[in-house]
C-alpha positions in Angstrom: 20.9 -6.3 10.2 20.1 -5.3 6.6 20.2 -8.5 4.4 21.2 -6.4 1.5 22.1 -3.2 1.0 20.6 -2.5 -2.1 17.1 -0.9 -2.3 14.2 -3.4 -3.3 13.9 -2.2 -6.9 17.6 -2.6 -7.9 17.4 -6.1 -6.2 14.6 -7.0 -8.1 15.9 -6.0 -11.3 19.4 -7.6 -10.7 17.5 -10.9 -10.0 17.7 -13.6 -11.9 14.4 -15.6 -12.3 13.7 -18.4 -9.2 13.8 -22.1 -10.7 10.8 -23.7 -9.8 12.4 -26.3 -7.9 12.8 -23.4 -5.4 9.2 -21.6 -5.6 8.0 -25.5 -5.3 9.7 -25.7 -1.7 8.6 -22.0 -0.6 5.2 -23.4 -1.3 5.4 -26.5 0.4 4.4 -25.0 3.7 1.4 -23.0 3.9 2.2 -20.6 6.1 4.9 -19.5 3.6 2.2 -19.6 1.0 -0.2 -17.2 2.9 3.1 -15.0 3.8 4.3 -15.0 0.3 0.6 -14.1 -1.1 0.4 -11.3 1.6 3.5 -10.1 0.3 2.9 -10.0 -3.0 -0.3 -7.5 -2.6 1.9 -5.2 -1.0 3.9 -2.6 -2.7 6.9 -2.5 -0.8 8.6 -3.4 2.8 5.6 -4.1 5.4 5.6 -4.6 9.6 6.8 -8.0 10.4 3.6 -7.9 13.2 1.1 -7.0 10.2 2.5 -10.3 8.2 1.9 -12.4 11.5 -1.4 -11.0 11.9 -2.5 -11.6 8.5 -1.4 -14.8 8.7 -3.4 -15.2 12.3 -6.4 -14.3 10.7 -6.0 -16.5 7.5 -5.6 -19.9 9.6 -8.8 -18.6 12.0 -7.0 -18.3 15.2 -6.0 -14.5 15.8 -5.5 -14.9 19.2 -2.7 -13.1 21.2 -1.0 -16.4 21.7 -1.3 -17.6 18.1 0.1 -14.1 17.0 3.1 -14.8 19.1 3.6 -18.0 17.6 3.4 -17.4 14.0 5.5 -14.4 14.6 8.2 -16.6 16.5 7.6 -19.2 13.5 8.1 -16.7 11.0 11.4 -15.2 12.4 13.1 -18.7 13.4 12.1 -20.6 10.4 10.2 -19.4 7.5 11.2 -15.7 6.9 15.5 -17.4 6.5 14.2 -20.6 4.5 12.8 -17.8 1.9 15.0 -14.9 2.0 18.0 -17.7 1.4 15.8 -18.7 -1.4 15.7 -15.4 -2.8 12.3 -14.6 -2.4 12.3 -12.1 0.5 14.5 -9.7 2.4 13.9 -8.9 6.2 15.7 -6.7 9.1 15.0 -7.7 12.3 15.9 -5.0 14.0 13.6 -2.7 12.2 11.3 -5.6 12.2 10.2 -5.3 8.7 10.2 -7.7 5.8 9.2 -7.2 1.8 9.7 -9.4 -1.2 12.6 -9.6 -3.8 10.6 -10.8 -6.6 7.7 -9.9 -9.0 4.6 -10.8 -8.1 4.3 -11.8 -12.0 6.9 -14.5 -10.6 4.7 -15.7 -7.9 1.2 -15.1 -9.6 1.3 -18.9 -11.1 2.1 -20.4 -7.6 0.2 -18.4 -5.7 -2.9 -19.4 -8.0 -1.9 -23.1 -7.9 -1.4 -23.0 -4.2 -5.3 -21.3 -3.8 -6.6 -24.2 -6.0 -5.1 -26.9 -3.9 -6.4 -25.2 -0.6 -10.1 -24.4 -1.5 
């Protein structure tokens, strides 16, 4: 279930910058943050599991059961809030997800974000 059909570099360059009324709410959770940072070091599409792992490992609890949680979390709630945001595109059946946006786009937030989390 492709979200679109375009290939990541024409939808980031047919993208319009995200108003920061947006990036403010993708950032308002921190396991969007962390998901959104992981992202952005990444050069394309990455394994759904390595995002949940990542993000395991971040918050100190990569258990099996906190993997399984996180990776529920991210595919009921946080991968739709920021794909419908623009931010991200994922496929579920190929379980794989990769941004939509320059990093360059995210860099200030993402820096803002580590500041307030230190």
């Amino acid at each position: 279930m492709p979200i679109n059909e375009q290939s990541s570099d024409e939808t980031v360059l047919n993208r319009q910058p995200i108003p920061p009324t947006t990036l403010f709410l993708a950032f308002s959770r921190r396991r969007r943050q962390l998901a959104l940072e992981y992202l952005s070091g990444k050069a394309g599409a990455i394994a759904l599991g390595d995002l949940a792992e990542s993000i395991a490992l971040a918050e100190g609890t990569p258990t099996r059961d906190r993997y399984e949680r996180i990776l529920t979390d991210l595919i009921h709630c946080e991968l739709p809030k920021m794909a419908d945001s623009g931010l991200l595109r994922y496929n579920l059946d190929d379980e794989w997800v990769e941004l939509t946006v320059r990093r360059a786009e995210l860099t200030p937030y993402l820096e803002l974000a580590d500041t307030t989390h230190t």
